[in-house]
N, C-alpha and C positions, 0 to 999 in steps of 0.2 A: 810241755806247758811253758809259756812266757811270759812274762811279766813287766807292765806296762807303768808309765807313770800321768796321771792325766795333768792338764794346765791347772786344777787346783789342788797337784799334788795329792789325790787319793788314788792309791796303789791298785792295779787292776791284771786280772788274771785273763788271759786268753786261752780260753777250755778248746780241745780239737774239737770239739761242735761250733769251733768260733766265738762263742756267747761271749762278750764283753762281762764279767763281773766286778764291779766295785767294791770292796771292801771298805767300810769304813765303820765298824761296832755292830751295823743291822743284817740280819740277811738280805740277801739280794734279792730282788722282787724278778719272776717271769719276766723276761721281754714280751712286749704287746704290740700289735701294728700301729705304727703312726701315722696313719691313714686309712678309710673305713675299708672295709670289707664288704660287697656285694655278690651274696650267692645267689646263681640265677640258671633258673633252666628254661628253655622254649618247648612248646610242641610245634611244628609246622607242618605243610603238606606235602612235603616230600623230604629223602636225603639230597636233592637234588642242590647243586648250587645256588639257584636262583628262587629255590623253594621260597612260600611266604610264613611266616609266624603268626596263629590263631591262636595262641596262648602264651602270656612270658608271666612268672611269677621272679620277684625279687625281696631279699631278704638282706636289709641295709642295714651291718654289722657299725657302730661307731663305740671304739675304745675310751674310756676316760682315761686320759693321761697325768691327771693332778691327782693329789692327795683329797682327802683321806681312803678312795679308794682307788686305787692304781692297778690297772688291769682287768677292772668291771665295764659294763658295755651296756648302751643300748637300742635296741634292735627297732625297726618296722617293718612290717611285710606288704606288698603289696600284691595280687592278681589282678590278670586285666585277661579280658577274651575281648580280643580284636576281629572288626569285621571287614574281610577278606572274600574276594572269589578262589570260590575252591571249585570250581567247574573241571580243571585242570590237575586235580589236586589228586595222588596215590591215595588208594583206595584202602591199603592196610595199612598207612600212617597216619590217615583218619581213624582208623577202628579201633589201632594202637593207642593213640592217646585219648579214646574216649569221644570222641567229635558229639558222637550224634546223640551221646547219653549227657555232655557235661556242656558243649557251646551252645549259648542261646539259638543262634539259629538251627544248628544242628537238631536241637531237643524240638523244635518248630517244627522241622520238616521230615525227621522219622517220625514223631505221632502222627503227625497226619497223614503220613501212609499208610501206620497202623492201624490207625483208630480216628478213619474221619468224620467229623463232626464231633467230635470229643470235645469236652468243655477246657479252656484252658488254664492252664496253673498257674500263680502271681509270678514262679520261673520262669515260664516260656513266653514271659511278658519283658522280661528283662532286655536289654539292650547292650550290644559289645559298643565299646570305645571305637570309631574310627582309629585307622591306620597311623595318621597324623598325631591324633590326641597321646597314640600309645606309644610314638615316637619321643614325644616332648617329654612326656613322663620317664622313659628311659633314662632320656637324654640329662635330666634332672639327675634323678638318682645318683647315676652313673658315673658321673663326672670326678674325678679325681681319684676314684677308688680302684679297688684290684677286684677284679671279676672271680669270682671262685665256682669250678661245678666240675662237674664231670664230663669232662672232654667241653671245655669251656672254647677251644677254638670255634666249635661250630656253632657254637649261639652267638659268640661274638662277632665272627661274621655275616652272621645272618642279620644277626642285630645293627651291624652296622651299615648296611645296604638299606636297611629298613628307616635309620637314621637319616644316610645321604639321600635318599628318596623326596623328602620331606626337608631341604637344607639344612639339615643339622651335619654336625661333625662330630664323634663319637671322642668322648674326652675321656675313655679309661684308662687305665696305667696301660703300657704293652705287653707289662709283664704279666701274662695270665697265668693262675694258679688250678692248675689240674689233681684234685683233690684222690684220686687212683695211682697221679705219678707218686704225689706225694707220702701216701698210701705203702708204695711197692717197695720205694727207698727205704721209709721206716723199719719196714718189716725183710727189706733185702731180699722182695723175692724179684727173678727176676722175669720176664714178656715169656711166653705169654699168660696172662691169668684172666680169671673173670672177676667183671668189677665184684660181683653178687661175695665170691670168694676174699677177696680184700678185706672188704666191710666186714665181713664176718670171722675174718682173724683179726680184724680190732674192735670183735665183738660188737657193732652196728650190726641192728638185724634189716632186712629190705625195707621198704618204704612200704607193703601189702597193697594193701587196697590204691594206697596215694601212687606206688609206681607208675611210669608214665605219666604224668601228670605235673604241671610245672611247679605248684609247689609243693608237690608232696617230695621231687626228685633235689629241689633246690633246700628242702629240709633234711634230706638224704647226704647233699655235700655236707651240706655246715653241721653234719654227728659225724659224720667220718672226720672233718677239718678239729673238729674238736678229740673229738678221739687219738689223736696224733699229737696236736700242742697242747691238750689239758684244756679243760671247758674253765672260763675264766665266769666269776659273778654275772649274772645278768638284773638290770635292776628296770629295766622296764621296756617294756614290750608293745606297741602300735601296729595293729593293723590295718591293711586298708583294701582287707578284698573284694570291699564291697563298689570299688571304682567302677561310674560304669557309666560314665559322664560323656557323651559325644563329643 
């Protein structure tokens, strides 16, 4: 351990975790991100590289940095189902993430093979957000913050193709935070493992019903992400899954 002196002269301790601690009469307070956190997962129609995204859920972490609570946060969520041709689309990663039971047009066009002329449900009335729409909204969000999920490479570049499509430019941090790595370091185990196994030695149980599904998974990162740094106050919570504005 080493010991530091800051510019106003309060004495500070450098732990082998790195953690900068102050000393000066109070305990030390958590370190907290100073910059939001966005956990986010896609469904799309393929693993393919040029696959499209029919589903992005985000879940827009912002820390409070002032007193009188420091290190409380608050949250919004957002789901969107984007409308896409999937003519082209893998046929078990629609079935995977639920296409034809949970996307509006999906839920359209299995009943009426199963049951035509069937009276329709105020859901199967519902409308996805164009491509574009889902893009700006991203693109919002997203913007200065650190991406968190599981295996956040491929949403991010899914998401960013999706972005440049539409002239946007993807403004998230580069540093993406893979909540599995982060996960395996904690707990020192080392490749290969399964994610289901991780989370459940840091006592996260699956997502059930919500697996596959984008924000049942992207609620799935942020218990593991908390499970590892300690879940800090949360003091209010916005949702917005009801987007679905063309």
């Amino acid at each position: 351990m080493t010991t530091t002196t800051s510019l106003t002269g309060e004495r500070a301790s450098v732990t082998p975790e790195h953690l900068l601690v102050f000393t000066h009469g109070m305990p030390a307070a958590k370190p907290v991100p100073t910059t939001p956190l966005v956990f986010i997962d896609t469904e799309t129609t393929s693993l393919h590289h040029n696959c499209r995204i029919w589903e992005v859920a985000m879940i827009a972490r912002h820390y409070d940095q002032d007193q009188p609570n420091p290190g409380s946060y608050t949250e919004q969520t957002m789901q969107l189902f984007i409308d896409i041709d999937v003519s082209h689309a893998d046929p078990y990663a629609l079935q995977l993430g639920g296409y034809w039971d949970r996307h509006p047009a999906g839920r359209r066009q299995s009943r009426h093979v199963t049951a035509p002329g069937g009276v329709p449900s105020p859901s199967d009335l519902e409308q996805p957000v164009s491509e574009g729409r889902a893009a700006r909204l991203v693109a919002g969000w997203t913007h200065g913050a650190h991406l968190v999920a599981v295996n956040p490479s491929f949403d991010a570049e899914r998401l960013g193709q999706m972005l440049r499509r539409h002239g946007l430019f993807p403004g998230w941090s580069h540093h993406l935070l893979d909540v599995l790595a982060v996960a395996s370091g904690h707990l020192r185990l080392p490749p290969p493992w399964r994610s289901d196994d991780l989370a459940a030695a840091l006592g996260v149980t699956p997502a059930g019903a919500d697996r596959h599904t984008a924000l049942g998974d992207a609620r799935w990162a942020a218990r593991i992400y908390d499970a590892v740094y300690g879940a800090p106050t949360q003091h209010d919570d916005t949702t917005g899954a009801l987007e679905a504005r063309p």
